[in-house]
N, C-alpha and C positions, 0 to 999 in steps of 0.2 A: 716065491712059489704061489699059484693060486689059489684062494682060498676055498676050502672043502665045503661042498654044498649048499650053496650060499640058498637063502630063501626067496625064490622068486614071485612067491603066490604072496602078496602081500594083502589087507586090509581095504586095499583104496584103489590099486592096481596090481595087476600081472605085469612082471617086466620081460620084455618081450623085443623082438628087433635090435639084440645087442650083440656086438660080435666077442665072441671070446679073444681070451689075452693073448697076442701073439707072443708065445713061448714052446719051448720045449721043439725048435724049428733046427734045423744045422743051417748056419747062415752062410755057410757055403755051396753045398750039394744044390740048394736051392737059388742061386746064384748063376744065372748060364752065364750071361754077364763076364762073371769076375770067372768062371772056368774057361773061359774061350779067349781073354786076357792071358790066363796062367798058361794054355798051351800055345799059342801066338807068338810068348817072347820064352820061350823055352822050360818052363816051370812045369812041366806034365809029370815029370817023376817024384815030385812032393804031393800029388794027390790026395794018398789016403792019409797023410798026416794033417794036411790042411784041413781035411774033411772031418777027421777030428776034432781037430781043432773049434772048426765051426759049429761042431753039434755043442763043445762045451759053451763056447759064446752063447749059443742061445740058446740055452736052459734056461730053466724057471728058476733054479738058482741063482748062476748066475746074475740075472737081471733082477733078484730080488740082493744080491750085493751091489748092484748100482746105484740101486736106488738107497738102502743103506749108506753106503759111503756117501751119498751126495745131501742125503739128509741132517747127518751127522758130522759134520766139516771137521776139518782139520782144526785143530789146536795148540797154543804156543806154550810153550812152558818154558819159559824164561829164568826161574831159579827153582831148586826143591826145598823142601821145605823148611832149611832150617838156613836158609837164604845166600846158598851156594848158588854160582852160573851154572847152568843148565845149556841153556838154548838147544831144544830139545823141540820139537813137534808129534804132539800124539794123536795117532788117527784112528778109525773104530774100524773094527775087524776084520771089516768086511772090506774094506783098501788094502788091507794085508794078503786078504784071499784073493782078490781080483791081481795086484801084484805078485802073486804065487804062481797065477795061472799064466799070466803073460812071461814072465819067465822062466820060470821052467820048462816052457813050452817051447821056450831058445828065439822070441822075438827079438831080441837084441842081440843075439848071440848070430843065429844060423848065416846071416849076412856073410861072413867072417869063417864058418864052419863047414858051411854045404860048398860041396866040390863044382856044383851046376848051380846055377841060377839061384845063388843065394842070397842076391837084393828081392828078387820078384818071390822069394818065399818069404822076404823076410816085409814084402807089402802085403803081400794078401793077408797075414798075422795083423800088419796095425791096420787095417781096412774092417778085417771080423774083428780085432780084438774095441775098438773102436765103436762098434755096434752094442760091444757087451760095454763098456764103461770109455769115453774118451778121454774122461781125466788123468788116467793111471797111464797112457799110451806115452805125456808128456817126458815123464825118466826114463821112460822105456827108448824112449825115441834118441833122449840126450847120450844115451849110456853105450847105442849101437853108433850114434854118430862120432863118439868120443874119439874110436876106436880109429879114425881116419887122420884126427890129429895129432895122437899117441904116437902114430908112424913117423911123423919126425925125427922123435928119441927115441933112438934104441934101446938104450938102460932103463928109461921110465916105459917104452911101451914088454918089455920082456918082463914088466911087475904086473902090469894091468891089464895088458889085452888079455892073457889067462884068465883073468878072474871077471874080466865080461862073458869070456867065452864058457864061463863053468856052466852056465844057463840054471842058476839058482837063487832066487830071492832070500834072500837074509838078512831081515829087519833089528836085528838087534843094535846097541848102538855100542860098538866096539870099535877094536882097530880091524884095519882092513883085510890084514895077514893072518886076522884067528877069524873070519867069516869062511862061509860056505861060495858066496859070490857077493859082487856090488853093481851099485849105480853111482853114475857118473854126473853129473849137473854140470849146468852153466850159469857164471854169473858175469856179464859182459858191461851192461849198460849202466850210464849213472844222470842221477836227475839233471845234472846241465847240459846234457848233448842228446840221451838217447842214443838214436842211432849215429849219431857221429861220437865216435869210439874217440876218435883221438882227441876229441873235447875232454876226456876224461881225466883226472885227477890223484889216484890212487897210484902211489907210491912203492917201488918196491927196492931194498937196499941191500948189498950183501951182507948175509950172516958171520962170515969169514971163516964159514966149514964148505964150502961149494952152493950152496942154497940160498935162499932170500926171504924177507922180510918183508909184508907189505900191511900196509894203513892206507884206508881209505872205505868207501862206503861202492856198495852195488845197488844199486835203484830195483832191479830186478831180477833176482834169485829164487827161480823153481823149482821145486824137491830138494827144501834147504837138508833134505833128511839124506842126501846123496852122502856115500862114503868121501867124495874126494867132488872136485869143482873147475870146471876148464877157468882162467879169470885172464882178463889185461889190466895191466901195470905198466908205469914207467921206470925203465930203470934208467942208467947214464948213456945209454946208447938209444932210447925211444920206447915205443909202446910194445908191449916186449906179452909173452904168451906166458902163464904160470900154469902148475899144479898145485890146487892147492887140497891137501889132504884132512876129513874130521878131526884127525890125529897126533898130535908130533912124532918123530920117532920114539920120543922116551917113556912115548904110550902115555900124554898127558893129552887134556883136550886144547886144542888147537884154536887157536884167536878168533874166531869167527864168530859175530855176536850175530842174532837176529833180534832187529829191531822191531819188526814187525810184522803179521801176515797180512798178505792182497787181503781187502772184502772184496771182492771181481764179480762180474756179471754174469759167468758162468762156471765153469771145468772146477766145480768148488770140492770136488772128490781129492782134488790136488792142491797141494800147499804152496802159497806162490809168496816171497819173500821179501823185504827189505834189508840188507846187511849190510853189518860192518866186518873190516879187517883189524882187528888190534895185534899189530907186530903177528901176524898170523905167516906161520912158515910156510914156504912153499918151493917147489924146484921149478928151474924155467926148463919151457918146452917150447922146443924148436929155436930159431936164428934167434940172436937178440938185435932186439929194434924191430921185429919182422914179423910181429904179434898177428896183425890183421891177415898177411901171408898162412899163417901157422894154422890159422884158424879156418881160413878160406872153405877148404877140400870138408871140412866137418859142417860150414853151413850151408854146402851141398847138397849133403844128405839128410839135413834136419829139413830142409825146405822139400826134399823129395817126400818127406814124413807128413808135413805142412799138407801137399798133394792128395798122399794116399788117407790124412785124416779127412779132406773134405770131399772127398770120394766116398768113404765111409761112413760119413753124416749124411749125405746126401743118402744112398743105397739104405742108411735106417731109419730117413724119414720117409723117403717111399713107401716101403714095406709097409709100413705102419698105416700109409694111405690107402693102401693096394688091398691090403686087409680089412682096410674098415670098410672102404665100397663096394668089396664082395660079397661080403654077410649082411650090410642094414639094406631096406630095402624104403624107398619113398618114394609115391605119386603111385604104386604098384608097380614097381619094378626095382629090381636089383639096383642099387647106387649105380653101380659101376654102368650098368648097361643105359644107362640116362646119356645122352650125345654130351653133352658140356660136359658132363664128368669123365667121360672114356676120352675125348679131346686131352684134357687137362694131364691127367694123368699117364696119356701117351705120350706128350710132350715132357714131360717129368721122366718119362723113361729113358726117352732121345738122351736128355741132360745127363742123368748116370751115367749110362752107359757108357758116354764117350765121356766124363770124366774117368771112369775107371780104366778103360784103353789108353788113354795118354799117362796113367799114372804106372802103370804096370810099363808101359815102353819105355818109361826113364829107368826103372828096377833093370831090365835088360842091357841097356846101355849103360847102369854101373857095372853090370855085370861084367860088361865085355871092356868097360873102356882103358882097364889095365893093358889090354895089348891090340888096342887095334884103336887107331889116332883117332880115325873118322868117329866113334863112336865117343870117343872121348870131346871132341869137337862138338859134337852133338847135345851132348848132354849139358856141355857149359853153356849152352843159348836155352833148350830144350826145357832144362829145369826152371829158372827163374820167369819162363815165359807162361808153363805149367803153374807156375804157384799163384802168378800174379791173376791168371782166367778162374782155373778153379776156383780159388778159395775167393774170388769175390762171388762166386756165383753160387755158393751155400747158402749164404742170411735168406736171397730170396725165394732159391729152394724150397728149404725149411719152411718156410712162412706158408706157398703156395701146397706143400703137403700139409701144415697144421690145419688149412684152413679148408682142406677135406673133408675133416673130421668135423668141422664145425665148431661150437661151444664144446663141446667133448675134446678138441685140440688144445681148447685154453686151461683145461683143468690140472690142476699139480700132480693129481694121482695117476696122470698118463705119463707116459716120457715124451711128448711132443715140445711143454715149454723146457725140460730140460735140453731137449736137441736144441731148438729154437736160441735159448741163451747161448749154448757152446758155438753156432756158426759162425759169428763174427770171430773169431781168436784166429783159426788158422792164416785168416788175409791181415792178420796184425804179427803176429809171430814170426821171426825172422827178417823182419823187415813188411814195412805196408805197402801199399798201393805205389805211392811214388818211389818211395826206396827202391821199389823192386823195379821199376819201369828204367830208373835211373840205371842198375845195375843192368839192364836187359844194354843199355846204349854202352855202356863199360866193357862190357862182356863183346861185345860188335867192333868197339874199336881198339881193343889190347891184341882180340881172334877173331880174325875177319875170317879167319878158316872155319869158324862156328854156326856162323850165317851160311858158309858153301854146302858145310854138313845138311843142316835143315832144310835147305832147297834141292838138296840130292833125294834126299828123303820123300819130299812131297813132289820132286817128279816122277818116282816108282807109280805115283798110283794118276796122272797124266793119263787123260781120256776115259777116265771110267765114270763120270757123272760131267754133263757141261755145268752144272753150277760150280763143284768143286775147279773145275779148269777156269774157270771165270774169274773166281776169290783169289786162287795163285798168283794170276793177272797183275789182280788189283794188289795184293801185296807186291810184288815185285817193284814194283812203282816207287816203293820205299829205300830201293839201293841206288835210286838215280841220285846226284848233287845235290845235296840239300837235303833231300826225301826222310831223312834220321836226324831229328833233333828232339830236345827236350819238350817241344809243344806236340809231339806227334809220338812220342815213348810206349803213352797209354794207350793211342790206337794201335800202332804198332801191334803191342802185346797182345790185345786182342784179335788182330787178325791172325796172328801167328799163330796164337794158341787154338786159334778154328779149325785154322789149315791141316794140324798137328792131332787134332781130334777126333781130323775127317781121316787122315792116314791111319793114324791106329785104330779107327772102328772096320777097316777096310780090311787091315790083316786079321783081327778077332773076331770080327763080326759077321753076318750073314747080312747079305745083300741088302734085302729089306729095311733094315737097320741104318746101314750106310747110305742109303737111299731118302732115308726120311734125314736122319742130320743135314745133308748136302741141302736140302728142302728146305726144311725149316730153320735154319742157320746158316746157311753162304749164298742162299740166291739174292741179287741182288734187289729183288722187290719184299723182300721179308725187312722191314723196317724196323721190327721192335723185337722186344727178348720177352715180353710178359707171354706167362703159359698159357697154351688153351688155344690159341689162333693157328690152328693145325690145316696146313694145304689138302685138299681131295687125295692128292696120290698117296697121304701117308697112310701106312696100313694098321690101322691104330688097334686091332683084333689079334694080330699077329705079335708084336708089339707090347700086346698086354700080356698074353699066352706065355710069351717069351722072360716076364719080369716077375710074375706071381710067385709068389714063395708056397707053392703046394706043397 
């Protein structure tokens, strides 16, 4: 919260030309953006709840817990005091409340629970909740995505999908059958492979009551403080999918050592882990030998998360630009009304925007793609072509709004270097840059029907700008002989995810808008990506009007 009355008649100066704290805003209402997104792909009847939603996000509360939580880190508590195991992580209060608000709120749940359009309600949730703290989005994200590869097992998903779906935070650290709700983690990767899963080493053997045993270490476990843990193991058939729970059943704690927490470059609100498994029990989930399958459909929707977080970093380093160059004023005039900065910042709006329209059109397409192929097709190219454009295109984002603000961007007592550190994470999480470009040529040639989807897609909007008809062109070029190889992945990705950007700003957007993306991202004489080099046609007043959080 802001602090009361602060003294501005000082001794030596008047301070003067500072804009107040952007708080106490509904970071949705304020938002056309992400409202014209939400009615687009079917989300018009969650409104007043989002809208909710988002006035809590951006409170002065609120953002006075993010800042708490990320000042005060997470901490390991590896034995109590009279040098019992533990492995335990304590976090200060204000991650408990931030945690409280996102679930309870049913982010991880309404997915799963709304009868309509409960992916696209359950992005616009991590897009605002994202603005209010992104660290705490990561359980939130793991615990809704879990919930897709539960669906395997019947027996194990008729224990847990309930208790994601209770949409209640309950930190206490018991078993998971006397809580109010839980969260769900992942621990997949290990120091010698990384993303190559099947490099991995950990062990898992029957108990000889139906369950399993595994020993072995996880390089990467986040919110080791989850009730339970998606994990792969080998058992005698291959790299096989477990559950593995805090717990045992006989209500003892369960093998899972933490050996240590991330120090990471950013999302330090979040506990991110090194473990081991000691004979830690666990039940398999889904085929055995069939791990990576099992798991597939879940990092689907983690990567759609991946999306909608860098959608929402982006959308709240804007704001924070947008705000600062309307209130300081220099050379005598309004920041904002100076040509280089109205350029810049119009350009930064183009970028949101249509990160936010392609993040919300994947939400739709989980929405639908239970019963309708093409969409289901869609989404399996649609997604990873999505994670791989957006979330490279945060870090420099971020950078080109810190650097609005000036020396006032670099300060710790803003939240710009906090955004500024968290951008890189979502284009590493789930897979990076080539991972993901790799899986974009997998996904092409396992469902060549996936590539048909996306080109159905982008001839809906065929003839409505010649740049956009031009890009299609040039992408097309890409299904000829040869045209798709591992040297061409990363173009590829990018042109797709243009194509895919310019569609969905077309269904959500006002002309105008789709008009300057088409401009300044697919004509074929726009050579570069740096902000600010804005064509004559675009209408950078309209544009701004359009992003201001009034």
């Amino acid at each position: 919260m802001s602090d009361r009355a602060p003294l501005s008649e000082l001794s030596t100066h008047v301070v003067s030309n500072q804009a107040a704290p952007f708080e106490n805003v509904n970071l949705f209402d304020t938002d056309r953006a992400l409202i014209g997104a939400v009615a687009a792909n079917g989300g018009a009847e969650h409104h007043d709840q989002l809208s909710h939603f988002g006035a809590e996000c951006g409170s002065a509360d609120v953002q006075a817990l993010s800042r708490q939580a990320n000042r005060h880190v997470p901490e390991l508590r590896t034995f109590d005091r009279f040098g019992r195991r533990l492995d335990e992580v304590e976090f200060h209060p204000a991650y408990h409340e931030l945690m409280k608000l996102g679930l309870d709120s049913g982010i991880s749940a309404s997915a799963w629970t709304q009868p309509e359009a409960g992916h696209v309600s359950h992005g616009v949730m991590m897009i605002l909740m994202g603005q209010a703290d992104p660290g705490v989005t990561c359980p939130m994200s793991m615990t809704y995505s879990s919930v897709a590869a539960l669906a395997t097992d019947r027996d194990l998903a008729d224990i847990w999908v309930p208790r994601v779906k209770a949409s209640s935070y309950d930190s206490r650290m018991i078993p998971a059958d006397e809580k109010s709700g839980v969260t769900i983690g992942m621990a997949m990767t290990e120091k010698q492979g990384g993303s190559d899963v099947r490099a991995n080493t950990t062990r898992a053997v029957p108990d000889g009551d139906g369950a399993y045993l595994l020993t072995g270490h996880k390089w990467f476990c986040s919110a080791p403080m989850s009730d339970a843990f998606l994990t792969l193991a080998y058992s005698d058939d291959g790299l096989t999918c477990f559950l593995v729970p805090r717990w045992r059943p006989d209500g003892t704690r369960n093998g899972i050592h933490i050996m240590r927490l991330k120090d990471k470059l950013g999302d330090r609100s979040n506990a991110s882990s090194e473990i081991e498994y000691h004979n830690a029990w666990a039940r398999q989930l889904g085929e055995s030998g069939r791990g990576v399958r099992t798991i597939i459909d879940m990092v689907q929707h983690t990567r759609y998360d991946c999306v909608l977080g860098s959608a929402g970093g982006m959308r709240a380093a804007l704001v924070q630009a947008l705000w600062h160059g309307s209130h300081r004023r220099v050379f005598q005039k309004t920041l904002i009304d100076q040509p280089a900065m109205r350029a810049v910042l119009a350009d930064l709006i183009i970028e949101s925007e249509a990160a936010t329209a392609l993040a919300l059109r994947l939400g739709r397409s989980l929405d639908q793609a239970g019963t309708d192929d093409s969409e289901a097709a869609f989404v399996r190219l649609a997604t990873p072509v999505a994670k791989y454009w957006v979330c490279k295109r945060q870090p420099g984002f971020v950078y080109e709004a810190l650097e609005c603000l000036g020396g006032a961007g670099y300060v710790e007592e803003g939240p710009m270097p906090r955004l500024f550190r968290q951008s890189p994470l979502n284009a590493i999480w789930e897979g990076s840059g080539n991972v993901i470009a790799l899986d974009i040529l997998r996904a092409l040639a396992r469902a060549p029907s996936s590539l048909e989807a996306v080109m159905t897609e982008l001839a809906l909007v065929r003839g409505a700008h010649p740049d956009y008809d031009q890009h299609c062109a040039r992408l097309e070029e890409y299904s000829r002989p040869g045209g798709l190889h591992e040297g061409a992945a990363r173009a590829f990705a990018q042109s797709a995810a243009l194509a895919l950007q310019a569609a969905a700003l077309f269904q959500s957007a006002p002309d105008f808008v789709f008009e300057a993306f088409c401009r300044q991202r697919l004509a074929k004489d726009r050579s570069g990506f740096l902000y600010g080099d804005v064509c004559e046609s675009v209408d950078q007043q309209r544009l701004i009007e359009r992003a201001m959080p009034n």
